[in-house]
C-alpha angles and dihedrals in degrees: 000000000000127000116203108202107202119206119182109205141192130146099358098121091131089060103022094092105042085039097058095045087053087056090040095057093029121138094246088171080266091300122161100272126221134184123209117175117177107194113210105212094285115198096188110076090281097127098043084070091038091062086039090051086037093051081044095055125029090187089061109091119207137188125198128208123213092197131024113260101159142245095304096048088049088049093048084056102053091044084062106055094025106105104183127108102243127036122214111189117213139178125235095231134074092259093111134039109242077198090078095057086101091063090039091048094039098089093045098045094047079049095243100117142031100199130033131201128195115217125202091186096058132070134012110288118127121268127198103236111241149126104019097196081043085072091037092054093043091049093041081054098049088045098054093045089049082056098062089021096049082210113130096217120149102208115032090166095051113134085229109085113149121189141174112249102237099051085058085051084062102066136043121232128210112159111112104202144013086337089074086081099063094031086055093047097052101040086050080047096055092056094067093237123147127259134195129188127205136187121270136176128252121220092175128183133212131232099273089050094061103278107158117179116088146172092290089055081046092055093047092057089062098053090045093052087052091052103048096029083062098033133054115219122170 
């Protein structure tokens, strides 16, 4: 069995090189490991220390953009060139432990679930204290998607999502962005697979840090939960 551990990627050149080298040495329950990085057209000295990681190993696979496209896109990508049977995403920040893959692969692995969530609102692991309407907005979100989705998840936005493979091969994604979260959330919900959820920790940054998403990125996955919640798209 292979895991394929997608990281989208752009302007992280602070984190790149200490995160790869956490999923590289990550505890996958001695699955075939494979590394997938999609570059999204950095500007900030990120893909200097991609080609260097890429010339250093030669297992790692990486894709550069030309353009920016953004996190979906980068995800689409890697889905497409990614040939194990199960996909971690991860980001390419420090934002999440690769030390708690063993807890997000553990109901797949035991074949007791098809899709995994990671929750940073669950459990007892530790959270770095920050933006207080960012978790409003992230609750009111998840809310809002359980309601056209009847799932009970806490954390619909989280970075950890795990899948099959195969259950990813059954629907078609086209958000290009932040929308890809929700999008992602209601087509999987649609397949009647099950779904578990497990408590994660939160090393979260701050604006000045590198955080990216935004209120306008709060206001698309709205309407993407409202899109895809009325209409039924592949």
């Amino acid at each position: 069995m292979k895991i394929s551990i997608i990281i989208p990627c752009f302007n992280e050149k602070e984190t790149i090189s200490e995160l790869v080298n956490r999923v590289y040495n990550s505890n996958t329950f001695k699955l075939e490991k494979e590394i997938i990085i999609i570059d999204d057209s950095s500007t900030d000295g990120t893909v200097d220390i991609l080609e260097k990681i890429k010339n250093e190993n030669s297992n790692i696979k990486i894709k550069f953009h030309k353009q920016n496209h953004g996190k979906g896109r980068c995800l689409r990508d890697g889905f497409s060139i990614a040939t194990g049977d199960i996909i971690l995403i991860q980001d390419a920040d420090l934002e999440y432990n690769p030390e708690e893959y063993p807890k997000l692969l553990k109901p797949i692995i035991e074949n007791n679930a098809d899709v995994v969530y990671g929750s940073r609102f669950i459990g007892g692991d530790s959270h770095r204290v920050l933006y207080y309407w960012h978790s409003v907005l992230n609750k009111m979100l998840t809310t809002i998607s359980n309601m056209f989705t009847n799932l009970n998840l806490t954390d619909m936005e989280v970075c950890y999502k795990v899948f099959k493979k195969e259950i990813l091969d059954q629907i078609q994604l086209t958000e290009n962005r932040f929308g890809f979260e929700p999008e992602v959330t209601i087509k999987v919900s649609r397949l009647k697979c099950v779904i578990y959820e497990v408590g994660i920790s939160y090393y979260g940054r701050t604006y000045k840090e590198g955080k990216k998403i935004n209120w306008k990125d709060g206001v698309r996955a709205l309407f993407v939960i409202i899109k895809y919640g009325l209409f039924r798209f592949k």
